[in-house]
SEKOLPA-612407 format. One line per 2 residues: number of its first residue (from 1); their letters; for each residue x, y, z negated of N, C-alpha, C. Coordinates in nm, 2 decimals. Example, Ala and Ser with C-alpha at 12.3 -4.5 7.8 and 13.67 -1.06 7.14 Angstrom:
<pts>
1	as	1.32/-0.57/-0.78/1.23/-0.45/-0.78/1.32/-0.33/-0.78 ~ 1.28/-0.22/-0.71/1.37/-0.11/-0.71/1.29/0.00/-0.79
</pts>
This chain:
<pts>
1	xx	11.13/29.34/-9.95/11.22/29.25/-10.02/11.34/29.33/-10.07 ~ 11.38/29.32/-10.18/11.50/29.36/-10.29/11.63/29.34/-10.20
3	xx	11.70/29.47/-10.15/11.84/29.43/-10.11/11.92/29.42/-10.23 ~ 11.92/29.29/-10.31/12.00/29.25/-10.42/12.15/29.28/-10.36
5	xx	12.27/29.33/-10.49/12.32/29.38/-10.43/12.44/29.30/-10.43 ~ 12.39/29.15/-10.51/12.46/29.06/-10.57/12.42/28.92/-10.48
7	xx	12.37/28.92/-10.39/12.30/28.83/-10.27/12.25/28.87/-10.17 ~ 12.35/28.96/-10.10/12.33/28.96/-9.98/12.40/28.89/-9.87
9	xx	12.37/28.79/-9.79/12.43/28.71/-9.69/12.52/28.74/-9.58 ~ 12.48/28.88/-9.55/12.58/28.94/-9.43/12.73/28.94/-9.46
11	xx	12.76/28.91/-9.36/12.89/28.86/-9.38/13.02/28.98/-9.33 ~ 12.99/29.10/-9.36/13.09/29.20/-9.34/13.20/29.24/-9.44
13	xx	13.29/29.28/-9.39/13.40/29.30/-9.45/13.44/29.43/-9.41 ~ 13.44/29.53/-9.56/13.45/29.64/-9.52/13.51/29.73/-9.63
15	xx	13.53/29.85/-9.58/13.59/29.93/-9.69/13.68/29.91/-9.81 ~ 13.77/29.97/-9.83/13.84/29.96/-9.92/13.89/30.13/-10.02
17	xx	13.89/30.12/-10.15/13.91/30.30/-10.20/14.07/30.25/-10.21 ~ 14.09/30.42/-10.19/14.23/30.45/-10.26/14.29/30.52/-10.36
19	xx	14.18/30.52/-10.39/14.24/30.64/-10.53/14.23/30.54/-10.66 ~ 14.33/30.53/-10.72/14.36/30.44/-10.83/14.49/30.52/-10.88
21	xx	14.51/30.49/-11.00/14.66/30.54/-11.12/14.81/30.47/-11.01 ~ 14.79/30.35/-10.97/14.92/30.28/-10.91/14.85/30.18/-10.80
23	xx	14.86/30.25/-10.69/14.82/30.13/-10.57/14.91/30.00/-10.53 ~ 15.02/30.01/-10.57/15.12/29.94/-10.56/15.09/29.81/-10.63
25	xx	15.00/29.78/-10.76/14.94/29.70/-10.87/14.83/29.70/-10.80 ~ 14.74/29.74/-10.75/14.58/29.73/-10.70/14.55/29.67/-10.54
27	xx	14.50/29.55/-10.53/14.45/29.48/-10.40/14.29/29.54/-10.45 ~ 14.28/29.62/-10.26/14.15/29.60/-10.26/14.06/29.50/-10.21
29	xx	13.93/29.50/-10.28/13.85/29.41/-10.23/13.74/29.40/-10.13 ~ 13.76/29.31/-10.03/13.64/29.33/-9.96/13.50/29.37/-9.97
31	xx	13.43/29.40/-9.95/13.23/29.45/-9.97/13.16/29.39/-9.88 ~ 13.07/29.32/-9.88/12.95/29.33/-9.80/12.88/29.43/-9.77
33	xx	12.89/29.48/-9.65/12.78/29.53/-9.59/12.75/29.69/-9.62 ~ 12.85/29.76/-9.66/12.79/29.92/-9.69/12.73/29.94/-9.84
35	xx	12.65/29.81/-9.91/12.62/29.84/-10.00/12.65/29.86/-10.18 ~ 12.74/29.77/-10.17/12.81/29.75/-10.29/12.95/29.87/-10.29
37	xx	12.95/29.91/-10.41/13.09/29.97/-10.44/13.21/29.86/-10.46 ~ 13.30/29.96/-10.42/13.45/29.88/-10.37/13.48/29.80/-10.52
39	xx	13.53/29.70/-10.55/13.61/29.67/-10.65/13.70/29.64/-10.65 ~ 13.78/29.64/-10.75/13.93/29.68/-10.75/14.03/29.57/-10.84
41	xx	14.07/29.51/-10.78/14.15/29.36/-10.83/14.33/29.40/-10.86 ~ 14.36/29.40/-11.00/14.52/29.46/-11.05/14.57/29.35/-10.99
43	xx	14.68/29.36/-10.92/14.78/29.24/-10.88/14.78/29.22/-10.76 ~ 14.89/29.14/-10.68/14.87/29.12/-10.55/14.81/28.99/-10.50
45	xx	14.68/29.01/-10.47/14.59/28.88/-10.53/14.59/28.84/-10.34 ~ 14.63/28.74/-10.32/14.64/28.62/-10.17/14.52/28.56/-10.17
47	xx	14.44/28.48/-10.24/14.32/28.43/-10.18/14.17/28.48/-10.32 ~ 14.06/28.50/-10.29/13.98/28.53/-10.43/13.88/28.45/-10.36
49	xx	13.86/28.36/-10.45/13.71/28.25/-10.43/13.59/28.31/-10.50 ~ 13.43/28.33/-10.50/13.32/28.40/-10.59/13.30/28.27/-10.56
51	xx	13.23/28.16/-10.68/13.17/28.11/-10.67/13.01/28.14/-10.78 ~ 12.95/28.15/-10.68/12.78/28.16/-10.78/12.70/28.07/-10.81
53	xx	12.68/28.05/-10.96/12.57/27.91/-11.01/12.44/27.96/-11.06 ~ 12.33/27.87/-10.97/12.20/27.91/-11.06/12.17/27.89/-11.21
55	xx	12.17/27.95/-11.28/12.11/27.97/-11.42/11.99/27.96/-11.47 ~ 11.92/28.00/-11.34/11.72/27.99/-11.40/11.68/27.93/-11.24
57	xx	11.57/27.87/-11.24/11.49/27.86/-11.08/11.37/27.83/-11.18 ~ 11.30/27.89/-11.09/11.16/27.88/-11.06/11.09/27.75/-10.95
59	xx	11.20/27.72/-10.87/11.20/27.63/-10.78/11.25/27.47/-10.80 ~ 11.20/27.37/-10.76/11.21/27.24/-10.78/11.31/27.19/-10.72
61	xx	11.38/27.28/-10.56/11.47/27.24/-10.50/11.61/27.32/-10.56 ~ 11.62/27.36/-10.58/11.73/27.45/-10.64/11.75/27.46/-10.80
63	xx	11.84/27.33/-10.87/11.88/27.27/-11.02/11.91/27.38/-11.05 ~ 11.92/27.35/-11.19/11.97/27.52/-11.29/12.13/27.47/-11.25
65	xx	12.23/27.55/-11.21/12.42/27.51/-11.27/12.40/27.49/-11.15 ~ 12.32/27.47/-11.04/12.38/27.45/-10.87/12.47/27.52/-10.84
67	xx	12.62/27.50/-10.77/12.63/27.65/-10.69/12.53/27.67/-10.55 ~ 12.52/27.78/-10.54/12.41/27.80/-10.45/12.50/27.88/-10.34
69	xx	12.61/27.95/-10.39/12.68/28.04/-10.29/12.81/28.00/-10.31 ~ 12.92/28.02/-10.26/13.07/28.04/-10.24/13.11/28.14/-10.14
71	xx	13.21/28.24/-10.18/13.25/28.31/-10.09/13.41/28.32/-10.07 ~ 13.52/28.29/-10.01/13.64/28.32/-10.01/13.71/28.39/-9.95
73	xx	13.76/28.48/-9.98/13.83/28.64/-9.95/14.01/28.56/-9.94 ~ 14.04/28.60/-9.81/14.20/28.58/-9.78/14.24/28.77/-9.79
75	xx	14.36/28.75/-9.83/14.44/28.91/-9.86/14.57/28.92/-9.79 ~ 14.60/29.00/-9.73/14.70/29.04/-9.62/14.85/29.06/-9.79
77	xx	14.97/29.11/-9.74/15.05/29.15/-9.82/15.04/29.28/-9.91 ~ 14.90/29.38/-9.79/14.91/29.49/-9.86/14.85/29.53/-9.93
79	xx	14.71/29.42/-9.93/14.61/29.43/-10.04/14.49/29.45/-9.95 ~ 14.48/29.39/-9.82/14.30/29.41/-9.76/14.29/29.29/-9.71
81	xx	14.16/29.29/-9.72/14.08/29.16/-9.68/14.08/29.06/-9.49 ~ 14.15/28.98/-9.48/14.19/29.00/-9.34/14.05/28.89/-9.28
83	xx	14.01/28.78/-9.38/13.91/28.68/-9.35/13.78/28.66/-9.48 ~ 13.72/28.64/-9.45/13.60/28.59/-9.54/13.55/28.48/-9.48
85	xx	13.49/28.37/-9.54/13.46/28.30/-9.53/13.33/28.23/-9.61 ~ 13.19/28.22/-9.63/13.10/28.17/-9.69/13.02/28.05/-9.68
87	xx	12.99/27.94/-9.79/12.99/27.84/-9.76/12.80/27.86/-9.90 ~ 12.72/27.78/-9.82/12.61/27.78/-9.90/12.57/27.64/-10.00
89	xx	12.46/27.61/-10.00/12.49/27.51/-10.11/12.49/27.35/-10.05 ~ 12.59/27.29/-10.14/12.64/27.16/-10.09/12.74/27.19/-9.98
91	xx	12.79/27.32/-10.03/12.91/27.37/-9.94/12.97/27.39/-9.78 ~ 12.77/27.32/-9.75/12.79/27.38/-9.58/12.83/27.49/-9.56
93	xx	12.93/27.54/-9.42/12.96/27.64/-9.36/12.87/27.73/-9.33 ~ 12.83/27.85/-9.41/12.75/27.98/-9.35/12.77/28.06/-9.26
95	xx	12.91/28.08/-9.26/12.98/28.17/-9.17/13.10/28.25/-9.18 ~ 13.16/28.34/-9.10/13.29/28.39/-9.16/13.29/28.51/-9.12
97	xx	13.37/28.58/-9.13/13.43/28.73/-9.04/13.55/28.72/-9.07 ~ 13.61/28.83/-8.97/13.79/28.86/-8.99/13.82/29.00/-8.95
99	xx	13.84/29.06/-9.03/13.91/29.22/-9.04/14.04/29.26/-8.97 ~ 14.02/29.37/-8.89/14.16/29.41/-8.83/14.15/29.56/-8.87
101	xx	14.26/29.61/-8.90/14.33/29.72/-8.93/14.42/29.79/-8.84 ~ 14.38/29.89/-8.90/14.50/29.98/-8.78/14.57/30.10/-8.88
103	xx	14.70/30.13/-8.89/14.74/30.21/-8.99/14.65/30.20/-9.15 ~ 14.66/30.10/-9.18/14.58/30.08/-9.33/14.47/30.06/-9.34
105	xx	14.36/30.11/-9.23/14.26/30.11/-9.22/14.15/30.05/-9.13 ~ 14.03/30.00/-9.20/13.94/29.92/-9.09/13.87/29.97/-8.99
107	xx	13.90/29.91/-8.89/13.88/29.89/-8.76/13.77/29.81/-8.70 ~ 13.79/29.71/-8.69/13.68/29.61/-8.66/13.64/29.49/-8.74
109	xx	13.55/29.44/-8.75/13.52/29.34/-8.81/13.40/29.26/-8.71 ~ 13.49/29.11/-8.70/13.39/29.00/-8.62/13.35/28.88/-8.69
111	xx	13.20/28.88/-8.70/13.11/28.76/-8.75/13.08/28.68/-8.69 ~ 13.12/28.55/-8.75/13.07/28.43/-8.70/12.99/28.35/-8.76
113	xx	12.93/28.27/-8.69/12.79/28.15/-8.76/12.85/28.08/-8.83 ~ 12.78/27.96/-8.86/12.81/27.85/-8.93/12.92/27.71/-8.83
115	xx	12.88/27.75/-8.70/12.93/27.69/-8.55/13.03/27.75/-8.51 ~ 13.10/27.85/-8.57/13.21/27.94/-8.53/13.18/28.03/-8.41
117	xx	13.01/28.06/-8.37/13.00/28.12/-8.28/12.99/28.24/-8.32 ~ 13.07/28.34/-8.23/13.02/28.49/-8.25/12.94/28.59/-8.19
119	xx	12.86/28.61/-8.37/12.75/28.65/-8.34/12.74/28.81/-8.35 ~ 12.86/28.90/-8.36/12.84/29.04/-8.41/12.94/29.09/-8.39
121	xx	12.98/29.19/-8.34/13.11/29.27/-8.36/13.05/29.43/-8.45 ~ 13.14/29.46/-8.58/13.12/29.58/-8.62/13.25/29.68/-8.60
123	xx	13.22/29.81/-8.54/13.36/29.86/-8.56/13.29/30.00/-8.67 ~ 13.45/30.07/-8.66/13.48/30.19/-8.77/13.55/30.26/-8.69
125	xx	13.48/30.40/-8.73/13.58/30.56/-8.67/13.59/30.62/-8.76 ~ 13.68/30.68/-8.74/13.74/30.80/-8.88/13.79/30.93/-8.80
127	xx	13.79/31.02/-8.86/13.84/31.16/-8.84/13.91/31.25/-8.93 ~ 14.02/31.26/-8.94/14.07/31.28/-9.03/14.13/31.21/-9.18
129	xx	14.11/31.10/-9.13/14.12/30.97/-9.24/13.97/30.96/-9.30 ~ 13.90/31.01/-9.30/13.76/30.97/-9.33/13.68/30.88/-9.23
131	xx	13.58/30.81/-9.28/13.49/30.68/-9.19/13.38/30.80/-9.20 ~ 13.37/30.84/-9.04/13.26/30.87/-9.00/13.16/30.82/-8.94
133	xx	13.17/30.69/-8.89/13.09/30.60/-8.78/13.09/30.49/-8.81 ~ 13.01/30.42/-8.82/13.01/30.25/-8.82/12.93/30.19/-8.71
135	xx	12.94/30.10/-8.65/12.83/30.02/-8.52/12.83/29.91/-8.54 ~ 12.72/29.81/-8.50/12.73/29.70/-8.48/12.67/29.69/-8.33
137	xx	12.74/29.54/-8.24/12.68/29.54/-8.16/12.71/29.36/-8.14 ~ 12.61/29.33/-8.04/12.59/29.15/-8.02/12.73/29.15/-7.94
139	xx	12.80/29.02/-7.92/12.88/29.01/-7.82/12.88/29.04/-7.66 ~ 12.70/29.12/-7.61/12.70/29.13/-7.50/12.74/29.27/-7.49
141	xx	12.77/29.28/-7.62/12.77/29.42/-7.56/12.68/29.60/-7.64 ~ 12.59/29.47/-7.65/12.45/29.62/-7.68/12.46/29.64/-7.83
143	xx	12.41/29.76/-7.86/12.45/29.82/-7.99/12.37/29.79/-8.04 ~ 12.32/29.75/-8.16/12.19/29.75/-8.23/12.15/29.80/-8.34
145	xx	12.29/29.92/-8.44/12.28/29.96/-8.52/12.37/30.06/-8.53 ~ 12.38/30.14/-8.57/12.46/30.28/-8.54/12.50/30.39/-8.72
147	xx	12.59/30.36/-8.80/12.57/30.48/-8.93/12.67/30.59/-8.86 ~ 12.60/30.73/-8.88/12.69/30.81/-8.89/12.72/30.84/-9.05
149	xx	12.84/30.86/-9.07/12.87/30.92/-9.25/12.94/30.99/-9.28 ~ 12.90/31.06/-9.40/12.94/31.15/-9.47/13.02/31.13/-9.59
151	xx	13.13/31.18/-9.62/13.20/31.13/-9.77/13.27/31.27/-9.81 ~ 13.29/31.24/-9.91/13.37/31.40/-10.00/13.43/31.36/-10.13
153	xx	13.52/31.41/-10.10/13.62/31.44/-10.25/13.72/31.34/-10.19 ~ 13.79/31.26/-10.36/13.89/31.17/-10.29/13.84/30.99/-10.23
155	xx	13.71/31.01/-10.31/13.64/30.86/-10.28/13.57/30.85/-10.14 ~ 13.61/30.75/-10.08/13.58/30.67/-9.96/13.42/30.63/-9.95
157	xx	13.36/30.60/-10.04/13.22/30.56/-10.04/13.13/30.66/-9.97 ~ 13.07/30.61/-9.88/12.98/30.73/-9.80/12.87/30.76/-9.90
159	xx	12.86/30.95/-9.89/12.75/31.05/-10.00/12.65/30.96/-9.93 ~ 12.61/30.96/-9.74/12.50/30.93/-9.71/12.52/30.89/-9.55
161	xx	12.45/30.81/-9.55/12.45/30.69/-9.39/12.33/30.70/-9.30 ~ 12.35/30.76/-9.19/12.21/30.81/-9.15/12.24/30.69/-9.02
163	xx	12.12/30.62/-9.00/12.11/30.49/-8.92/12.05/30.57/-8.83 ~ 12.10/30.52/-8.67/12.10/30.61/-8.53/11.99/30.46/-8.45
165	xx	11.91/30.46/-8.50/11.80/30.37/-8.48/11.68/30.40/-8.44 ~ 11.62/30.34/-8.37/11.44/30.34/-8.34/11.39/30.34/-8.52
167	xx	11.45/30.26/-8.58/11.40/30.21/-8.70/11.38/30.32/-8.80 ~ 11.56/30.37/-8.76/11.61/30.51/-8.85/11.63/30.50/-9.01
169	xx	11.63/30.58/-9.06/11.65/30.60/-9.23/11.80/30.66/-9.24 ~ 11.82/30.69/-9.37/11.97/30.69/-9.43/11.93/30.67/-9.58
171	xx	12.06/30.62/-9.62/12.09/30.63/-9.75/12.21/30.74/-9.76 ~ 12.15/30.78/-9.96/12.21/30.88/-10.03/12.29/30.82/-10.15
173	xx	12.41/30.92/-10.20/12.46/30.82/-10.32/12.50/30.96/-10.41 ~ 12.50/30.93/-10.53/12.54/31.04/-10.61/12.70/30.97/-10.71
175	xx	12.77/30.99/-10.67/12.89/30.93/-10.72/12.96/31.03/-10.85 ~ 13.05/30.91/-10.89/13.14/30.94/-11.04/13.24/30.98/-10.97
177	xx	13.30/31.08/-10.95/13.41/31.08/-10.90/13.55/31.00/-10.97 ~ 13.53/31.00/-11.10/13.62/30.95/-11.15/13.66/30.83/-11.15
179	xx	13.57/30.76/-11.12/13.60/30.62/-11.14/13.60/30.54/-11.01 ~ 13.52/30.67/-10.84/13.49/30.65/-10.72/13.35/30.56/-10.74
181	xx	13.27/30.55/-10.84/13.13/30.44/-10.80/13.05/30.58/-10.78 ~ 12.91/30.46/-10.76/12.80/30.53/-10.75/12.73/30.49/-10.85
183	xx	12.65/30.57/-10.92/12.60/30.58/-11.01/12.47/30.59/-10.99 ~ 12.40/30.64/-10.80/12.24/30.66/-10.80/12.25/30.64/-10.65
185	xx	12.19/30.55/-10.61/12.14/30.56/-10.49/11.98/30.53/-10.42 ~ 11.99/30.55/-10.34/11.87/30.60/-10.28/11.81/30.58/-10.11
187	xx	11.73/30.53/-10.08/11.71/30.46/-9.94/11.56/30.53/-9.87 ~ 11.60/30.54/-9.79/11.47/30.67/-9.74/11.45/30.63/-9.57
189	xx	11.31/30.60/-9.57/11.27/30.54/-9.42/11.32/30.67/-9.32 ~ 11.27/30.65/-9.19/11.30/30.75/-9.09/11.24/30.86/-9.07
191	xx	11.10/30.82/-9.18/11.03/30.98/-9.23/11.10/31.05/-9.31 ~ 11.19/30.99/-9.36/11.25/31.02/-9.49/11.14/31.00/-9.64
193	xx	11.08/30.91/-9.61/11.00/30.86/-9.73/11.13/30.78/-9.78 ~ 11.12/30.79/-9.93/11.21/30.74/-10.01/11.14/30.54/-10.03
195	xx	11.19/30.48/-10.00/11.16/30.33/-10.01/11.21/30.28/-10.12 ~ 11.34/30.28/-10.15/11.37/30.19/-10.26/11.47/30.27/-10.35
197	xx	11.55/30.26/-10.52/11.62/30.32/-10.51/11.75/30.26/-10.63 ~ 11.83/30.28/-10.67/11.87/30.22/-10.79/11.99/30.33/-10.89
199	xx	12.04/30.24/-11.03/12.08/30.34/-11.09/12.21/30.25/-11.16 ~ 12.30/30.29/-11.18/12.39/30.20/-11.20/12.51/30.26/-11.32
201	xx	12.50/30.19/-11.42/12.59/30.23/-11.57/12.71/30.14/-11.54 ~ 12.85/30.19/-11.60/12.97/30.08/-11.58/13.02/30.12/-11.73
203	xx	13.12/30.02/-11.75/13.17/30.03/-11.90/13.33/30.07/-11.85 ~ 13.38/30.12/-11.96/13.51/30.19/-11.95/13.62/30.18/-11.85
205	xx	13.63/30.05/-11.84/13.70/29.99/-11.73/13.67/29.99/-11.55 ~ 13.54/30.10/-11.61/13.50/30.10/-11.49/13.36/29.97/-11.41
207	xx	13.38/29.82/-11.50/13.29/29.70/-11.45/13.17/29.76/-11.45 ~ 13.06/29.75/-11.36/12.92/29.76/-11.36/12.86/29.65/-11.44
209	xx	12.80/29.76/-11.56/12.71/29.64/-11.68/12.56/29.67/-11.67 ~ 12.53/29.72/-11.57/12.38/29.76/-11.58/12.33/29.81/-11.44
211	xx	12.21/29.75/-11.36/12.14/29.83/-11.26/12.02/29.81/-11.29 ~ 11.95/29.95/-11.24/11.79/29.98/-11.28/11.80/29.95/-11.14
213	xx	11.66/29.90/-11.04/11.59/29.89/-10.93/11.45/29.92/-10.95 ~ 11.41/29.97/-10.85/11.27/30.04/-10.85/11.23/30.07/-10.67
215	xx	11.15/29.98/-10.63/11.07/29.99/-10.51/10.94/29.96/-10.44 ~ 10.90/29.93/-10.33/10.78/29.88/-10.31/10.73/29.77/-10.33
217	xx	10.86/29.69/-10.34/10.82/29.52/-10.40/10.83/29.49/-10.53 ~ 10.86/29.60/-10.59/10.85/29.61/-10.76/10.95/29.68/-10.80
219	xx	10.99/29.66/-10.96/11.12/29.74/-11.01/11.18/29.61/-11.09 ~ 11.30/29.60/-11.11/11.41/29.55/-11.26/11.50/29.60/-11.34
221	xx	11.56/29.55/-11.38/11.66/29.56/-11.47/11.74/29.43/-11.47 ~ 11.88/29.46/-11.41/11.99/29.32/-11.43/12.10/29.37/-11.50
223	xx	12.14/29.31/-11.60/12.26/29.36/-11.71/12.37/29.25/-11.67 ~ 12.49/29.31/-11.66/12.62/29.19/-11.62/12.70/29.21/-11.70
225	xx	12.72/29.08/-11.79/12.82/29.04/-11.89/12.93/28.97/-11.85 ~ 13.06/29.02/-11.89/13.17/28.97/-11.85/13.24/28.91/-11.92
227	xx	13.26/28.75/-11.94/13.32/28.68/-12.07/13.46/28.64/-12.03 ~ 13.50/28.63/-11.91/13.63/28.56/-11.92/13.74/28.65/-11.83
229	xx	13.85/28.66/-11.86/13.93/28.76/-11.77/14.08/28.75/-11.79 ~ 14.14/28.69/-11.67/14.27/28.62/-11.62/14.43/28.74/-11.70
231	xx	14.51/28.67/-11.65/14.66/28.77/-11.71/14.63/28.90/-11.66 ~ 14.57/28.96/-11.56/14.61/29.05/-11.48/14.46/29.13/-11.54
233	xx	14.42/29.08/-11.61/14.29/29.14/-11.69/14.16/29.18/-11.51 ~ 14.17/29.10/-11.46/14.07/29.07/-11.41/13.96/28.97/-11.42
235	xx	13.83/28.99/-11.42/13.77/28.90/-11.48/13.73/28.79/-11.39 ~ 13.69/28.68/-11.47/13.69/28.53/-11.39/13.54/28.48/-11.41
237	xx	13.48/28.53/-11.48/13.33/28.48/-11.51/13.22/28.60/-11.57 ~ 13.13/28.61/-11.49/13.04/28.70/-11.54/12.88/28.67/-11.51
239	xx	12.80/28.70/-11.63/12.70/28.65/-11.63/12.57/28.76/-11.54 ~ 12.49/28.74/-11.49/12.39/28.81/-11.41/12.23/28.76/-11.52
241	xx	12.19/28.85/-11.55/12.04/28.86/-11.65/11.95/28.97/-11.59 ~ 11.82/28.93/-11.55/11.74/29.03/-11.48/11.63/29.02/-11.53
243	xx	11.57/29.10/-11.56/11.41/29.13/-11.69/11.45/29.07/-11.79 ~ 11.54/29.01/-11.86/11.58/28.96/-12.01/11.58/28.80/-11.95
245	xx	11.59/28.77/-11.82/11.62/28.61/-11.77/11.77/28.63/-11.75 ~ 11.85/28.50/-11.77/11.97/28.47/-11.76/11.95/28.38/-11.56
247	xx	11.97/28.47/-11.47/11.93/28.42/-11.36/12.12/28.37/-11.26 ~ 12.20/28.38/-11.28/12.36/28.36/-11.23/12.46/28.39/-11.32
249	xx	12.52/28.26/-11.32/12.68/28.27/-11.34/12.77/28.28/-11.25 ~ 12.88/28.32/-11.24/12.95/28.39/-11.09/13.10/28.34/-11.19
251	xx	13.16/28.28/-11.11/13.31/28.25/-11.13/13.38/28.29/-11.03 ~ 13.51/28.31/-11.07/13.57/28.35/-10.95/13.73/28.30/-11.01
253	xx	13.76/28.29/-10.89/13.94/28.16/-10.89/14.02/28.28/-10.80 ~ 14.10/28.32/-10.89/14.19/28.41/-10.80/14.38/28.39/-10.78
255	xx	14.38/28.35/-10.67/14.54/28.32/-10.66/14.59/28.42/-10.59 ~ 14.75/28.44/-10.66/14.82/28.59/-10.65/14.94/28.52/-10.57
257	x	15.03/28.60/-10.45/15.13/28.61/-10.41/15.26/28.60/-10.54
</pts>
């Protein structure tokens, strides 16, 4: 199955880049899960709501214009994500996490269910200001996932995440330095068979308007158009199109300090 990189459920809160023209103007934004590149919000933005509408279904239970997802990002004074919050459709509670920092940087992050029970603790190690380690483990205690990482230059985004698993694998990224994205990444089982992989074009501003996917459950193509965008020239609405289907509209409500 397609780790979409625009619907993924896990509820982590992580990473943030520093390299920008004026950080003092730039709140960073939370990420799910390792996989998405950082994005970068001008202003000192206090709460960011994503809300996602279906546009196409194939399914009888799920209307075209549903929202299907909600996600709500709270922002400390200095610009990181301290809570997340996700709510699914008909806006039951999915679950949450909450970020703690230490000297600017992430530390731990704890998940919770829909019941407020917790179900995860992830932490972060660094060496020398770089994230070398990531873990997750249940509240008993036991570890169940392990990244060691590698990063270089001035961007934060791990080159490659080698999972310390029975399961195993790592992923590879070939990054822009200029702009800190990734531009090609790459997922490779514990043989190091390559499994899945993607390719990613952004327009001047840096916005991602294009990913190529290609794996064992098949390949696509999803193009993201950006129609509407607030004072602070951050955008508020952007459309999601995959094989030439118009499949999500994504709003997003952003209130600033």
């Amino acid at each position: 199955m397609k780790k979409s990189f625009f619907s993924l459920l896990v509820l982590m809160v992580v990473l943030s880049c520093s390299k920008n023209s004026n950080p003092a103007l730039i709140t960073k934004c939370g990420i799910d899960n390792l996989y998405i590149d950082y994005e970068l919000l001008s202003g000192k933005v206090k709460k960011l709501t994503v809300n996602q509408h279906q546009a196409n279904s194939d399914s009888e239970e799920i209307a075209i214009g549903l929202r299907v997802r909600s996600d709500v990002y709270k922002f400390n004074d200095t610009g990181n994500v301290i809570e997340k919050i996700a709510f699914g459709v008909d806006q039951e509670l999915f679950g949450k996490s909450t970020a703690e920092y230490k000297d600017g940087k992430l530390i731990k992050v704890v998940v919770y269910d829909g019941e407020n029970n917790q179900n995860s603790i992830h932490k972060y190690e660094y060496e020398q200001g770089k994230l070398v380690n990531v873990s997750g483990q249940y509240p008993s205690g036991e570890i169940y996932y392990q990244y060691q990482i590698q990063t270089d230059g001035d961007c934060s985004i791990p080159l490659r995440m080698d999972e310390i698993t029975e399961k195993g694998g790592y992923i590879s990224r070939v990054i822009d330095e200029s702009i800190c994205k990734t531009v090609k990444r790459t997922d490779y089982d514990k043989n190091e068979y390559l499994s899945q992989k993607w390719e990613f074009e952004y327009d001047k501003n840096g916005l991602l308007v294009k990913e190529v996917y290609s794996g064992k459950d098949g390949s696509s193509i999803s193009v993201f158009k950006y129609s509407d965008f607030d004072e602070n020239k951050n955008w508020t609405q952007k459309e999601i199109t995959t094989d030439g289907v118009l499949k999500y509209v994504i709003e997003r409500e952003i209130e600033y300090y």
